[in-house]
C-alpha positions in Angstrom: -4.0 25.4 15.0 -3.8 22.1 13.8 -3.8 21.4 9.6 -6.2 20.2 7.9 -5.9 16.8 5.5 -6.4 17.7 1.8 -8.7 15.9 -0.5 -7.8 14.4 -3.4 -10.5 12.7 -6.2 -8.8 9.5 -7.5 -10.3 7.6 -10.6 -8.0 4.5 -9.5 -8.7 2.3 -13.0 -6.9 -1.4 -12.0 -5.8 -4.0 -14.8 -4.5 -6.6 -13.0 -4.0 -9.5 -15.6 -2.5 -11.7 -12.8 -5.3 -11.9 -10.4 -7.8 -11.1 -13.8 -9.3 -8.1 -11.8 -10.7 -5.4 -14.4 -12.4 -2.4 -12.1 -12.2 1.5 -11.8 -12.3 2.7 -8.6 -13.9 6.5 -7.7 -11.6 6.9 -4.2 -11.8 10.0 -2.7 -8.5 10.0 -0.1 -7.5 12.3 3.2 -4.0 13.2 3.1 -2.7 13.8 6.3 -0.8 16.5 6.7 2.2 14.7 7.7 1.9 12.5 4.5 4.4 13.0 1.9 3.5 12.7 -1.7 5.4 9.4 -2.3 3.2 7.8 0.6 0.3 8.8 -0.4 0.9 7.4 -4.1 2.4 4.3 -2.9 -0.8 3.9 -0.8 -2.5 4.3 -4.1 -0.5 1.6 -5.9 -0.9 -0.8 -2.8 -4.8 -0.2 -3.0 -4.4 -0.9 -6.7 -2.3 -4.4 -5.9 -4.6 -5.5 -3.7 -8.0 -3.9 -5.3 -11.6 -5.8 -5.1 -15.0 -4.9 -4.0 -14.5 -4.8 -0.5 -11.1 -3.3 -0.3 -11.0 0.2 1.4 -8.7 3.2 2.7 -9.1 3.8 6.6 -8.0 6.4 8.7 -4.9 5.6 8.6 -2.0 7.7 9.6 -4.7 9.4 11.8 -5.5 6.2 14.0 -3.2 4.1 15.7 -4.8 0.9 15.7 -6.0 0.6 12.0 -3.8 -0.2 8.8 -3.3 1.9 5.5 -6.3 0.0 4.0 -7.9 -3.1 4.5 -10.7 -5.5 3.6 -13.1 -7.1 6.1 -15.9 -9.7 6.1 -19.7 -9.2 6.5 -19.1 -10.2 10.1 -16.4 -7.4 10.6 -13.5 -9.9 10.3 -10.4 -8.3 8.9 -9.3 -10.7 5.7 -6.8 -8.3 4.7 -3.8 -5.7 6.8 -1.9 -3.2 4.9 0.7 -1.1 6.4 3.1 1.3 4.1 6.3 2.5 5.8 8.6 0.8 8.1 6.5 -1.1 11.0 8.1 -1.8 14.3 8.2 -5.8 14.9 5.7 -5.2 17.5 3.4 -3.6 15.6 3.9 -6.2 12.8 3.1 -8.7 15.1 0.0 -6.9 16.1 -1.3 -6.5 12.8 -0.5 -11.1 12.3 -2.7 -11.6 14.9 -5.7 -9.0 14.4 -5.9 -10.2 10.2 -6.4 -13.1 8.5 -3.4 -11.6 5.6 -1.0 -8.9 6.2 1.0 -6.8 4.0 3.9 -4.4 4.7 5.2 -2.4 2.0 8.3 -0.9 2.7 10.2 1.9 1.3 13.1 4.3 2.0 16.3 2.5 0.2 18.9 2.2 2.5 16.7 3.1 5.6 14.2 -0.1 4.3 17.0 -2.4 3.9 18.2 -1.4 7.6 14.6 -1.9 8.9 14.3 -5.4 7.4 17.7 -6.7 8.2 16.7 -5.9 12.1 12.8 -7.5 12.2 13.1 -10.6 9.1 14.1 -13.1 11.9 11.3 -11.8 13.9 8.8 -12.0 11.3 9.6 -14.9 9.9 7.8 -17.3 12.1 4.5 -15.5 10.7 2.2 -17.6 8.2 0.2 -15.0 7.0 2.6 -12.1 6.5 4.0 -10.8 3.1 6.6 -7.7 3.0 7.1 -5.9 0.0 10.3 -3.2 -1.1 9.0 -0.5 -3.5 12.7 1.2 -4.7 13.9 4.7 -3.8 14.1 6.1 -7.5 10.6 4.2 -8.0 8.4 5.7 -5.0 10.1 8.8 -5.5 8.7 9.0 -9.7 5.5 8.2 -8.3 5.4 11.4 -6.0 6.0 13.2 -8.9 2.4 12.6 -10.2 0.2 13.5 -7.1 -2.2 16.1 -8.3 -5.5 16.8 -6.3 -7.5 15.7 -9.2 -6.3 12.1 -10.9 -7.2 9.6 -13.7 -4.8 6.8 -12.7 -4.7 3.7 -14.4 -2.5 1.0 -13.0 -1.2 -2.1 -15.5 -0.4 -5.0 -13.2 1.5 -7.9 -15.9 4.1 -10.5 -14.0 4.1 -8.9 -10.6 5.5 -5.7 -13.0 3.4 -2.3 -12.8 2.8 0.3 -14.7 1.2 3.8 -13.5 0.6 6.5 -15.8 -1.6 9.7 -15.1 -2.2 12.1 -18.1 1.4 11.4 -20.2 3.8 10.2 -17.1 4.4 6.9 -16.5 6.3 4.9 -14.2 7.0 1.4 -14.0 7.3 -0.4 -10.3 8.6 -3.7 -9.5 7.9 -4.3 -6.1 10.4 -6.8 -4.6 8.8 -9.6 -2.7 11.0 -9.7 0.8 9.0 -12.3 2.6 6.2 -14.8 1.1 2.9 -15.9 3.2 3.4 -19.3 4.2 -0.1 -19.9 4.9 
């Protein structure tokens, strides 16, 4: 018999002095069984970087053809891609041409840095791609402080974030890997 996602009730509260975005979001996320804890809080901190009106989770690790989370227009347009994990070229490729903006946010230490040394020539030629590294020791804090119930409140200062739920707290720097050109 197959498992069963489990729910978990996010208060995602965003401070984003950079982009001057001030919101809490009530998220209530699916995590697929196959999801580790350290994915599904890095999906929450790439929600959080990324976080507006519009922005939303989708089905993804369920559905093969839709991102992490992503933002379309009224007319159904995806503006905005996001994929966590380690992307094949084609699939990064794929996402470039289905979305106005993509971004990939990679993690896994020395498995990432393999990943990226083998598709940035690929990628490269892509206008409207951005890849991020989140650090091992970093993503794996961040698992540390998935509960099924969470107050989160993310500080985003100088492309430097701060998570804290209840009295942890940890501080991510995600390292930008390739910029959008466009």
């Amino acid at each position: 018999m197959a498992q069963k996602s489990t729910i978990y009730k996010v208060e995602l509260s965003v401070s984003d002095m950079d982009r001057h975005y001030y919101e809490t979001h009530k998220l209530t996320v699916a995590k697929h069984p196959s999801e580790t804890d350290a994915r599904l809080m890095i999906r929450l901190l790439a929600f959080a970087l990324s976080a507006s009106e519009t922005l939303e989770l989708s089905k993804g690790l369920s559905t093969d053809d839709e991102p992490d989370i992503w933002e379309k227009s009224l007319s159904g347009e995806i503006d905005l891609w996001i994929t966590l994990g380690l992307p094949s070229e084609k699939i990064v490729r794929q996402s470039c041409g289905r979305a106005k903006a993509v971004i990939v946010y990679s993690y896994g230490g020395k498995t990432a840095e393999v990943w990226w040394d083998k598709i940035k020539t690929a990628t490269s030629r892509f206008d409207n791609l951005i890849v991020m590294n989140l650090a091992a020791s970093e993503t794996s804090e961040l698992a540390g402080m998935a509960n099924r119930s969470m107050k989160l409140q993310v500080n985003i200062q100088d492309s430097d974030v701060m998570i804290s739920v209840d009295d942890k707290v940890v501080y991510v720097t995600p390292i930008k890997l390739q910029n959008c050109k466009g």
